[in-house]
MARPANU-805264 format. One record per residue: residue number from 1; residue in three letters; x negated, y negated, z negated of N, C-alpha, C in turn. Coordinates in nm, 3 decimals, always signed. Example, Ala and Ser with C-alpha at 12.3 -4.5 7.8 and 13.67 -1.06 7.14 Angstrom:
! residues 2
+-------+-------+---------+---------+---------+---------+---------+---------+---------+---------+---------+
: gumar : bavex :      nx :      ny :      nz :     cax :     cay :     caz :      cx :      cy :      cz :
+-------+-------+---------+---------+---------+---------+---------+---------+---------+---------+---------+
:     1 :   ala :  -1.319 :  +0.569 :  -0.780 :  -1.230 :  +0.450 :  -0.780 :  -1.320 :  +0.330 :  -0.780 :
:     2 :   ser :  -1.285 :  +0.225 :  -0.708 :  -1.367 :  +0.106 :  -0.714 :  -1.290 :  -0.003 :  -0.787 :
+-------+-------+---------+---------+---------+---------+---------+---------+---------+---------+---------+
//
This chain:
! residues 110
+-------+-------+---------+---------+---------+---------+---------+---------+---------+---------+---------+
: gumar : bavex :      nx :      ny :      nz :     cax :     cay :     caz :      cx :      cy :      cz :
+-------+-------+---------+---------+---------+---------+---------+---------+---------+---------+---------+
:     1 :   unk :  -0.815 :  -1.222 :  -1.311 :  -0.684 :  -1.200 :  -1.247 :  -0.610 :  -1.334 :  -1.235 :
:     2 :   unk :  -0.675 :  -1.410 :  -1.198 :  -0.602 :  -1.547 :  -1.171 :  -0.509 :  -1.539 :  -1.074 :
:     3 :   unk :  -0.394 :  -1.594 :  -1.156 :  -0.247 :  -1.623 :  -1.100 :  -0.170 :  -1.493 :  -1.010 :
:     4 :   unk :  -0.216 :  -1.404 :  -1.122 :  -0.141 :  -1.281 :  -1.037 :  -0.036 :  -1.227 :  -1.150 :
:     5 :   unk :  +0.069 :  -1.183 :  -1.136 :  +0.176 :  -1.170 :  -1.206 :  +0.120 :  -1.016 :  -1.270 :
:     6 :   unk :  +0.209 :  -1.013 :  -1.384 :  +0.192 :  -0.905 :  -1.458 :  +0.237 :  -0.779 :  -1.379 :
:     7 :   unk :  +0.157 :  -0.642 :  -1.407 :  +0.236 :  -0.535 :  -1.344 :  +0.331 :  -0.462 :  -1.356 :
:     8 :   unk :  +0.389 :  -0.463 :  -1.268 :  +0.538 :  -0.374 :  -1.243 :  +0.554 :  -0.221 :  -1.267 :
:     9 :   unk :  +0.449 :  -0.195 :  -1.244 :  +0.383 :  +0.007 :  -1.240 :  +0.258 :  -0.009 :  -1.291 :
:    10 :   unk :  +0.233 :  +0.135 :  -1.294 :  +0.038 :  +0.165 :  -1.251 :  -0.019 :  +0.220 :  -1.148 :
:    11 :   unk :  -0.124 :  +0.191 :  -1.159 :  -0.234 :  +0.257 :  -1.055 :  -0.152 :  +0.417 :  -1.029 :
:    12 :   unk :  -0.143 :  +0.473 :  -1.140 :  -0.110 :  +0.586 :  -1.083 :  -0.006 :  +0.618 :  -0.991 :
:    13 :   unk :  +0.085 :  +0.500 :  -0.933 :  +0.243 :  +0.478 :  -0.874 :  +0.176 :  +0.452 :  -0.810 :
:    14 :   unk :  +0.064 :  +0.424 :  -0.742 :  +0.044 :  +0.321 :  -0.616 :  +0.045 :  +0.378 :  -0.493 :
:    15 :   unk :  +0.038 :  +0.506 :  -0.459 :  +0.046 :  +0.627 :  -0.378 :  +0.049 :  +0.788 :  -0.427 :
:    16 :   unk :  +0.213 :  +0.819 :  -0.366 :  +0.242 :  +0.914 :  -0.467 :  +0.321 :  +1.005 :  -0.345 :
:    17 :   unk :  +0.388 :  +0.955 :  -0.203 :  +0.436 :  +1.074 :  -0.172 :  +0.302 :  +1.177 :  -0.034 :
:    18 :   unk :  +0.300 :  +1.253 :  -0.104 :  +0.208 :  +1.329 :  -0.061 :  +0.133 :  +1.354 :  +0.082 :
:    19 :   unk :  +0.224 :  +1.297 :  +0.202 :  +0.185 :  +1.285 :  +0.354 :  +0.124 :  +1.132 :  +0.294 :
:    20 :   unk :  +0.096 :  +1.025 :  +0.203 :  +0.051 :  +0.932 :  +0.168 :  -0.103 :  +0.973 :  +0.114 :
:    21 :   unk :  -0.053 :  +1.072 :  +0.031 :  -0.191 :  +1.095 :  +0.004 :  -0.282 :  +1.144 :  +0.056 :
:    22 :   unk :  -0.244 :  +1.245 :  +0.110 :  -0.323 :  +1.322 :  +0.278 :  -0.359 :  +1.185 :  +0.307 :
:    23 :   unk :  -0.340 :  +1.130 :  +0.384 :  -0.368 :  +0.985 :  +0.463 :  -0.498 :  +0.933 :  +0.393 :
:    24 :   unk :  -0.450 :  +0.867 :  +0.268 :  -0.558 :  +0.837 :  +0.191 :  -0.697 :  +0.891 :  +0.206 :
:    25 :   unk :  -0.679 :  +1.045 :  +0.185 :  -0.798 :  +1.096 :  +0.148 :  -0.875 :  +1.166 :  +0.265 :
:    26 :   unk :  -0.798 :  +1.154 :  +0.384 :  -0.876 :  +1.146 :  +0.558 :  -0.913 :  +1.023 :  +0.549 :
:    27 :   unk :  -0.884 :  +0.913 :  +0.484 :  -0.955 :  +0.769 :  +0.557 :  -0.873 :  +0.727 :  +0.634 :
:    28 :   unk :  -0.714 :  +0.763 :  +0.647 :  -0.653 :  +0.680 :  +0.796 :  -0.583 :  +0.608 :  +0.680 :
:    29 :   unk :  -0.525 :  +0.585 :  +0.562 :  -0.468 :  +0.492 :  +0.518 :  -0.516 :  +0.398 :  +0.419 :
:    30 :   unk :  -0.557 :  +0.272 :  +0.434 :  -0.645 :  +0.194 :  +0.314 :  -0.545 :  +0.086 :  +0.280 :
:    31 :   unk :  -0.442 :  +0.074 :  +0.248 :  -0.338 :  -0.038 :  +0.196 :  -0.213 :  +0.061 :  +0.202 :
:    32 :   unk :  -0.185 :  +0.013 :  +0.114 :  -0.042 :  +0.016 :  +0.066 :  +0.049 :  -0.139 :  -0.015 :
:    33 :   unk :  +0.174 :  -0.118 :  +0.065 :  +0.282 :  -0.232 :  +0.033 :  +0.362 :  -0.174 :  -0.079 :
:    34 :   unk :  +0.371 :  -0.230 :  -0.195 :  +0.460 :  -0.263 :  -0.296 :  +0.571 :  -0.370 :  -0.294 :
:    35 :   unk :  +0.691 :  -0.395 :  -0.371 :  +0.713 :  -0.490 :  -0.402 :  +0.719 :  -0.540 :  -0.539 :
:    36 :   unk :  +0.640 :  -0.491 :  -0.622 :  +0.548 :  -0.532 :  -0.711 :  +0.411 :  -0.538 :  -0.733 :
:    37 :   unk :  +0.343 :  -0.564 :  -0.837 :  +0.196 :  -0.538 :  -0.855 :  +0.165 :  -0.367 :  -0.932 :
:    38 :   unk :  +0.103 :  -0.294 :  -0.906 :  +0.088 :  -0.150 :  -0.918 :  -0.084 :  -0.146 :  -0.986 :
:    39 :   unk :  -0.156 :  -0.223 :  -0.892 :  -0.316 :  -0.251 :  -0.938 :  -0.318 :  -0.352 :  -0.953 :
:    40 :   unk :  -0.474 :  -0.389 :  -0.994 :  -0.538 :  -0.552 :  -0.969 :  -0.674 :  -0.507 :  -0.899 :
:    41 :   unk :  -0.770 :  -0.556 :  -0.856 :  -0.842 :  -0.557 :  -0.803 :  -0.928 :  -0.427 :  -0.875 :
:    42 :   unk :  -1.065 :  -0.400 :  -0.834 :  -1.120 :  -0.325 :  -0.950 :  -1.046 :  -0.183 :  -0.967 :
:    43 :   unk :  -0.956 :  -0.246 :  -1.025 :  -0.863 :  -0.079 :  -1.075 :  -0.916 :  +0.041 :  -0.963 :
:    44 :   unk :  -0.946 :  +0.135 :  -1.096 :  -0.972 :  +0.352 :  -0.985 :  -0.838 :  +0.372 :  -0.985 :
:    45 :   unk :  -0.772 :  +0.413 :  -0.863 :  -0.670 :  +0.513 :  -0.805 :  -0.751 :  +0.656 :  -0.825 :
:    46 :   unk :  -0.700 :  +0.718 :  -0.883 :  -0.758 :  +0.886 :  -0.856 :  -0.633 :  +0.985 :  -0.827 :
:    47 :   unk :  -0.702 :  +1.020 :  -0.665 :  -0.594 :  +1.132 :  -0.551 :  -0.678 :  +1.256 :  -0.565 :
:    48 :   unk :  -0.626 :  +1.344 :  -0.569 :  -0.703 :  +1.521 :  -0.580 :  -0.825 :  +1.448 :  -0.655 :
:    49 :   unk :  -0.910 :  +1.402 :  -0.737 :  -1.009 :  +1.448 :  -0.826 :  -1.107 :  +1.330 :  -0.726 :
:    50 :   unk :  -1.100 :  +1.240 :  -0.612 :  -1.161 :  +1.144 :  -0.578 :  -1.082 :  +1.036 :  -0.571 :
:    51 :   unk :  -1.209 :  +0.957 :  -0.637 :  -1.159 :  +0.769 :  -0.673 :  -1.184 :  +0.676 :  -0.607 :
:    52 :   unk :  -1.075 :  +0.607 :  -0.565 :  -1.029 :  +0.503 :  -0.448 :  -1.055 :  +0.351 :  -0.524 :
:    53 :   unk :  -1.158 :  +0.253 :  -0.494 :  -1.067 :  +0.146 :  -0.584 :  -1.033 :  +0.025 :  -0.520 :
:    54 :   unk :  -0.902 :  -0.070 :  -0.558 :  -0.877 :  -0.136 :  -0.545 :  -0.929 :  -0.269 :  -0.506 :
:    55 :   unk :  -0.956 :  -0.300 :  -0.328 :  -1.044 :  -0.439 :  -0.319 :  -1.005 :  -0.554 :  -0.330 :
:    56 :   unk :  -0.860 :  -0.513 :  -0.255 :  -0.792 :  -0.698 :  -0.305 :  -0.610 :  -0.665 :  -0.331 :
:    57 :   unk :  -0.583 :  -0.788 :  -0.359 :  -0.452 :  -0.776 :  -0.399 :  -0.399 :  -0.906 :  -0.306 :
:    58 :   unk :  -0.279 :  -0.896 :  -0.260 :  -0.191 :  -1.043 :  -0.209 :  -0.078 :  -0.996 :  -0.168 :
:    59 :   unk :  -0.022 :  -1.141 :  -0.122 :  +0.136 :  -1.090 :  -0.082 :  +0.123 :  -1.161 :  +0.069 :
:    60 :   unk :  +0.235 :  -1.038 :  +0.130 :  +0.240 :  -1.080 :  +0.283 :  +0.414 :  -1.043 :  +0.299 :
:    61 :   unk :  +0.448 :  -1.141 :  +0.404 :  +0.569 :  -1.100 :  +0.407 :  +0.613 :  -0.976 :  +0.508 :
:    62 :   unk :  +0.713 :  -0.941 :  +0.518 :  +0.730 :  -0.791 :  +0.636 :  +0.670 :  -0.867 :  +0.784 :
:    63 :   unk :  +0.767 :  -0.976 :  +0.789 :  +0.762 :  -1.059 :  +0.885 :  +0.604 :  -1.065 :  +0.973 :
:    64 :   unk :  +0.516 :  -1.083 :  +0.898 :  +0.374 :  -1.087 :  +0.887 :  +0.279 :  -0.987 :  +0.951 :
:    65 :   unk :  +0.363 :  -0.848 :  +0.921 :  +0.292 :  -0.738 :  +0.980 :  +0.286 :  -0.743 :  +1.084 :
:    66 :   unk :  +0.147 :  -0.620 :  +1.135 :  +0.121 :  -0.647 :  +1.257 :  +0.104 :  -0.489 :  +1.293 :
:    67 :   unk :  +0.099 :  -0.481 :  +1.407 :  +0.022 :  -0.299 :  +1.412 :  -0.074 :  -0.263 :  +1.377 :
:    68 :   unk :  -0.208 :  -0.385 :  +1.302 :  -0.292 :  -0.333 :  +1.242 :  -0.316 :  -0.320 :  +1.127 :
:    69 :   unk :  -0.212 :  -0.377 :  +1.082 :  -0.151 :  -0.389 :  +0.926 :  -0.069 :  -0.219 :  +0.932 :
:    70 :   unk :  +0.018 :  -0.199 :  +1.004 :  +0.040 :  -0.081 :  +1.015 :  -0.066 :  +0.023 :  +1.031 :
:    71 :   unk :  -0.139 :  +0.030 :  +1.064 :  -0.282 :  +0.130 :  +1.073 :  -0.325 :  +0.109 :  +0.960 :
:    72 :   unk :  -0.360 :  -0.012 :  +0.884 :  -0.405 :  +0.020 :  +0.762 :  -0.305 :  +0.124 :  +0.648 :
:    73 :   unk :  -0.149 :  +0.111 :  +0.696 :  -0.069 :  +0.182 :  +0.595 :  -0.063 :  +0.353 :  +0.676 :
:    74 :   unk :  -0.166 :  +0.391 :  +0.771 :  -0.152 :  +0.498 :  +0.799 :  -0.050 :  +0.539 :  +0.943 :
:    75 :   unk :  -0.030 :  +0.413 :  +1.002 :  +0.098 :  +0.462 :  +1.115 :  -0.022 :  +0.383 :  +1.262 :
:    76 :   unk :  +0.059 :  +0.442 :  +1.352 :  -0.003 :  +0.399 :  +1.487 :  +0.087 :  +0.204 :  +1.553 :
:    77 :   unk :  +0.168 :  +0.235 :  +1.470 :  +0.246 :  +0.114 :  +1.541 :  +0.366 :  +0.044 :  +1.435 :
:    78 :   unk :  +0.377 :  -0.089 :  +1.416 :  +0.461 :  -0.163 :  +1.318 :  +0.577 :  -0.066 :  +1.298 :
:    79 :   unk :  +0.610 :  -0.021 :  +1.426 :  +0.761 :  +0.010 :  +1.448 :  +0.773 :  +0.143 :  +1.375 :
:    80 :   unk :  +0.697 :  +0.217 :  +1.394 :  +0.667 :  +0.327 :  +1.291 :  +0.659 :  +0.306 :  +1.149 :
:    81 :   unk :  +0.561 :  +0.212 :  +1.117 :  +0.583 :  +0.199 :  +0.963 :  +0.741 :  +0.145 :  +0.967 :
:    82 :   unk :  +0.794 :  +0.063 :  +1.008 :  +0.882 :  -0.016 :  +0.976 :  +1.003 :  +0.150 :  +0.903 :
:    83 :   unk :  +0.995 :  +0.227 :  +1.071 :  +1.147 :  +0.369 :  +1.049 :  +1.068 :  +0.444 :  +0.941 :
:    84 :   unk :  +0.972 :  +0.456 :  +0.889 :  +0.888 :  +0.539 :  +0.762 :  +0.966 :  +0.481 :  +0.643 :
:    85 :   unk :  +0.925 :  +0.384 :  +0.629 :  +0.989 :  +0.265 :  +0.554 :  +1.159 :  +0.273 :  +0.482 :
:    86 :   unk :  +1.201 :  +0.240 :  +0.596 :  +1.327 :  +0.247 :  +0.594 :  +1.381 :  +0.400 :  +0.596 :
:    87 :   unk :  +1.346 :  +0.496 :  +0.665 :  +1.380 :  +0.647 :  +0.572 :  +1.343 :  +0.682 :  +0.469 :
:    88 :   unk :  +1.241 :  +0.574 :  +0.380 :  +1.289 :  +0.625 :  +0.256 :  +1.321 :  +0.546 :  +0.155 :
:    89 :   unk :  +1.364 :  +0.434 :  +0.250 :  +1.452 :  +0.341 :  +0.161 :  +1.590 :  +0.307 :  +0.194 :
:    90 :   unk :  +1.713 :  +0.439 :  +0.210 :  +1.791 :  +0.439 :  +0.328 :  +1.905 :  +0.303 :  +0.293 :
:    91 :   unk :  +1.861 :  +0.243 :  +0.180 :  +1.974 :  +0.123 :  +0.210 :  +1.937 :  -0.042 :  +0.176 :
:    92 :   unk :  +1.783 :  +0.004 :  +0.178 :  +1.699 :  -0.126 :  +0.214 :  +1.722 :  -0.162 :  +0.341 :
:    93 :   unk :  +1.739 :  -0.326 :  +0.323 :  +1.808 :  -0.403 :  +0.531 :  +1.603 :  -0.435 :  +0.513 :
:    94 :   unk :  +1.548 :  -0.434 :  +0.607 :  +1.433 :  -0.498 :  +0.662 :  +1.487 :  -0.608 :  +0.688 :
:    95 :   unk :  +1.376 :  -0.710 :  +0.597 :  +1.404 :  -0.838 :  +0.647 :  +1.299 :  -0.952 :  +0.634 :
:    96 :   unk :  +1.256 :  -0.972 :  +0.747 :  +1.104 :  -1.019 :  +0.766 :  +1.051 :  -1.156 :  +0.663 :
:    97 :   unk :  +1.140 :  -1.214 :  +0.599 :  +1.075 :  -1.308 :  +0.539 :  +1.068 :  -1.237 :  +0.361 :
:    98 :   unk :  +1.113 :  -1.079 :  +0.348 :  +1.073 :  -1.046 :  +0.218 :  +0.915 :  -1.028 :  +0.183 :
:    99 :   unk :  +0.895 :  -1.088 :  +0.098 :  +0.748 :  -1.095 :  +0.021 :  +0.736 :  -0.912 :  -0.001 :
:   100 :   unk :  +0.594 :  -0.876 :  +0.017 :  +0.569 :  -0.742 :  -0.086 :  +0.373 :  -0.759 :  -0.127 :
:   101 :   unk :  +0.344 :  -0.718 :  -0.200 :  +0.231 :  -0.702 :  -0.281 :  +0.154 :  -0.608 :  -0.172 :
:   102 :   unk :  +0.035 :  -0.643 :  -0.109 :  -0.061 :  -0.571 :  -0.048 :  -0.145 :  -0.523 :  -0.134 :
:   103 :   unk :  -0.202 :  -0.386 :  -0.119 :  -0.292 :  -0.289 :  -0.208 :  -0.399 :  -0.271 :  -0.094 :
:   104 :   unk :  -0.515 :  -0.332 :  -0.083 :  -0.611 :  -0.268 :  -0.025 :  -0.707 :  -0.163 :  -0.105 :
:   105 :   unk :  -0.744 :  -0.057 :  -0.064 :  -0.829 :  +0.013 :  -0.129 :  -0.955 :  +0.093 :  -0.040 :
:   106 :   unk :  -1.080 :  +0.146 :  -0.160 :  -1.191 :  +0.195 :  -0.062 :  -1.245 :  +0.301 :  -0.133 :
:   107 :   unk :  -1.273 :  +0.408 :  -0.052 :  -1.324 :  +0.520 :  -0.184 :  -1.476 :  +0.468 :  -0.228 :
:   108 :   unk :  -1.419 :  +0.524 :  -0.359 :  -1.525 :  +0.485 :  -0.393 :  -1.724 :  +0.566 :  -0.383 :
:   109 :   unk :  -1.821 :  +0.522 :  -0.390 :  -1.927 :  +0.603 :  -0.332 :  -2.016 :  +0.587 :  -0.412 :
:   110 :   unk :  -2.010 :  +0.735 :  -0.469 :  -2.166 :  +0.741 :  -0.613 :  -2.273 :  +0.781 :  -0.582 :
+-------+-------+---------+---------+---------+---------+---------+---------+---------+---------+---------+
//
């Protein structure tokens, strides 16, 4: 875990509201944004009774996103994640040079 800050949550916080988890477990969502660390690499996420794990970790700023960065969080278009986002963070300002913690993940296959 070189030079990655200690965690803020756990694995088990890393996807929790439930149209998130649906997502997950069709395959349309493989990242999730924090603004902390939740996993490290390695780490099992376990959604309904199948285990997701963690491929990489980094930070990107909002600014940064793209619409395919948005597809990875499950939306068709930035602008979508962005109003997802912000309804449920109703008094977070979006503001493109904030840092957040990228969660990539992959189910896992036994």
């Amino acid at each position: 875990m070189d030079n990655l800050p200690e965690k803020t949550c756990s694995v088990e916080r890393l996807v929790t509201v439930p149209e998130d988890v649906q997502k997950v477990l069709n395959g349309e969502k493989t990242a999730t944004r924090r603004n902390g660390v939740y996993a490290y690499p390695d780490e099992i996420m376990v959604l309904d009774g199948k285990e997701f794990k963690v491929d990489k970790l980094y930070k990107q700023s909002l600014g940064e996103m793209t619409d395919e960065h948005a597809k990875q969080e499950g939306f068709s278009t930035m602008e979508e994640y962005k109003e997802s986002i912000l309804a449920m963070h109703p008094k977070m300002p979006w503001i493109p040079t904030m840092s957040v913690w990228v969660h990539e993940f992959s189910p896992v296959v036994k």
